[in-house]
N, C-alpha and C positions, 0 to 999 in steps of 0.2 A: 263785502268786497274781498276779493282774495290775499293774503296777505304774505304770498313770494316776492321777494325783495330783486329786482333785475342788478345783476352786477353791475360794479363799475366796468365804466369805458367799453359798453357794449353797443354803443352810439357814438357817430361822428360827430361835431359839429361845420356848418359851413353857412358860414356865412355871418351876420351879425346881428339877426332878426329876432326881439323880443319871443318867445312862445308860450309864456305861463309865469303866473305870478303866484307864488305862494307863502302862506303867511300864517304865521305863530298866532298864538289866541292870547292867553295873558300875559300882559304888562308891554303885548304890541299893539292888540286892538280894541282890548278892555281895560279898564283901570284895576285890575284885581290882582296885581302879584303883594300888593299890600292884604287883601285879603287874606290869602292862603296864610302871611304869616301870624295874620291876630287869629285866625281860629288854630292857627299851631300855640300857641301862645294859649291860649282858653283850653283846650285841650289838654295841653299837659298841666297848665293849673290845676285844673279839676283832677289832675292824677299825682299831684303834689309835688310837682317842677318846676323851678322856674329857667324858661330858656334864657341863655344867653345874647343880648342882641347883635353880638359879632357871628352868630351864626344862620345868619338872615341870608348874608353872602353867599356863603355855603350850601344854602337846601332853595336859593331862587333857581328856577328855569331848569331844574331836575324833574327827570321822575318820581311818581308817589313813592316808588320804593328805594330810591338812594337818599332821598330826603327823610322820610316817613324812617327810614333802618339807622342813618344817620343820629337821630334826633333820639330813638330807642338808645342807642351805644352810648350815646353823650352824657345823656338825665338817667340811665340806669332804670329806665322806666319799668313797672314787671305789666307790660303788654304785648302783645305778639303783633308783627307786622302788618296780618290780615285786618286785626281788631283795631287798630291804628288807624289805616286806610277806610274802614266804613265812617269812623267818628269822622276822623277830617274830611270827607267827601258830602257828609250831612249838613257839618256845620259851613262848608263852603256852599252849598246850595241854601239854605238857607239865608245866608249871606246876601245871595246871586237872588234871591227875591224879591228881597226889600228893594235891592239898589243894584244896578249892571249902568255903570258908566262908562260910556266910547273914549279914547285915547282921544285927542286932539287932533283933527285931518281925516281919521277913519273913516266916519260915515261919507265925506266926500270923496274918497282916495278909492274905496269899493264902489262906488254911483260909476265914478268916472271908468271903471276899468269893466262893469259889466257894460256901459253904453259903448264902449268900444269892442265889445267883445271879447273881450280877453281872456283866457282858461284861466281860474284860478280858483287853488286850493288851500284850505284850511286843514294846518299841518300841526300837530298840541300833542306836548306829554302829557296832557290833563286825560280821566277816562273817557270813554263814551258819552256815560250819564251824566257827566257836566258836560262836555262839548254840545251833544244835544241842550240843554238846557239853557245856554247861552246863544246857542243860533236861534234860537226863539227871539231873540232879543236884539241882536246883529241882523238876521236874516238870513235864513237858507240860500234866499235865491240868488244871493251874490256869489256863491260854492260851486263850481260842477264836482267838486269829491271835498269832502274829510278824511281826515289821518288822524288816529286818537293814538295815543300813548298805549294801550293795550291791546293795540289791535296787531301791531309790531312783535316779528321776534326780540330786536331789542329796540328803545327809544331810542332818544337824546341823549349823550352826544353821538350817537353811533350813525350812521347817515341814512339808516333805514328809513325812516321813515319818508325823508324828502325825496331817496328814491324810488319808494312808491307813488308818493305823490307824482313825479314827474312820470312813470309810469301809465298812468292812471288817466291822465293828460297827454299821453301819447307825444310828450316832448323832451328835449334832450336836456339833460340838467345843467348844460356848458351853458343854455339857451334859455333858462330858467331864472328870474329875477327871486332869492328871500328877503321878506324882514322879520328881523329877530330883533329881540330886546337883551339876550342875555348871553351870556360867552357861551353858555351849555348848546345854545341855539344855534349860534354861531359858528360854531364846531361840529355841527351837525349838518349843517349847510355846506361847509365850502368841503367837508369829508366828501360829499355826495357830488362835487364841482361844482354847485353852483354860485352866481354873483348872488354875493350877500348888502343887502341896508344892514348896519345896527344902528337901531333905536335904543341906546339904552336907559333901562328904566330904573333899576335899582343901585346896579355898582355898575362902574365905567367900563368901557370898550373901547381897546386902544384900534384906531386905521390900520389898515395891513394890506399888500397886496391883494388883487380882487373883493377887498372889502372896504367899502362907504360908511363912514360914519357921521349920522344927525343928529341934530336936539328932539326933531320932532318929526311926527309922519306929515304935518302941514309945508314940509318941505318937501314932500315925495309926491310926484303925479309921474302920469304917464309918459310925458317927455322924457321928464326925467329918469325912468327905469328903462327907458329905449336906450337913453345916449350911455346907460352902463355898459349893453349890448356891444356898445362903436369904442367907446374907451378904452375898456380893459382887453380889449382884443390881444 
């Protein structure tokens, strides 16, 4: 897929009609933002660091490389970014083998929005090679597009990518429902306009104008991402 990002406010909104749903991959619709941090955690063991766990905060719901550069700076690690990035994308697959557990609501909250039709796309700072490897397990055919974290000029937080997404989906991002689980996410979302869920999964996520915050996606159905459409108007 092409990866021009359409400017903001290049589309009107009118009206208050749902047109697309799009949605974070970990720690909104898989239980894995715990993963990434034990194979971070295993990784720099084995390279004789031990992380700190106040910096869990810090490198959730980032890109591989503000995390993955972070975590170098921090431990004084002697590994190079690139080198960094294939261990921890191995040992998260790896991971992602054994065990891929659904968030709580997920697998009903996607059933419900493809029997309604609904556009909706899977939007991840995670790469390709995990995103594929995980919709194996979620199911493709709930996606009319993915958005991987390297497929972007820039990630999260910068609003490329849900602006592709809404792109992509041929809908206006005013008109676009996300859920995120993490402020990086969050911030990427409402950069782009859109009405944001947070789920938060690891640290808290305070309510803010055009943004909802839940305990869980079992409180998210499709009524409920319409009447954000008529609310936040």
């Amino acid at each position: 897929m092409t990866t021009t990002v359409p400017a903001l406010g290049t589309r009107t909104a009118e009206g208050s009609a749902l047109q697309a749903v799009l949605l974070d991959m970990d720690g909104t619709l898989v239980d894995t933002e715990g993963f990434w941090w034990d194979v971070e955690v295993e990784v720099f063991a084995s390279l004789g660091h031990a992380l700190d766990d106040s910096w869990r905060h810090v490198v959730v719901g980032g890109p591989m490389t503000r995390s993955a550069g972070f975590l170098i700076e921090a431990t004084g690690a002697d590994i190079t970014l690139d080198e960094l990035s294939v261990l921890l994308n191995d040992g998260f697959e790896n991971r992602i083998d054994r065990r891929l557990p659904l968030m709580p609501g997920a697998a009903r909250l996607l059933a419900e929005l493809a029997a309604h039709e609904i556009p909706t796309a899977l939007v991840s700072a995670s790469h390709r090679r995990i995103i594929d490897r995980v919709l194996a397990s979620i199911g493709p055919q709930y996606f009319t597009l993915t958005v991987a974290g390297d497929e972007v000029p820039r990630t999260k937080p910068f609003p490329d990518p849900y602006l592709l997404a809404a792109s992509g989906l041929d809908a206006d991002p005013a008109r676009c429902a996300v859920i995120e689980d993490t402020a990086t996410g969050v911030a990427a979302a409402e950069a782009a306009g859109c009405r944001v869920v947070a789920v938060p999964s690891v640290a808290p996520i305070a309510p803010a104008a055009g943004r909802t915050v839940v305990t869980s996606l079992e409180e998210v159905d499709l009524p409920f991402l319409r009447r954000l459409m008529t609310e936040m108007r």
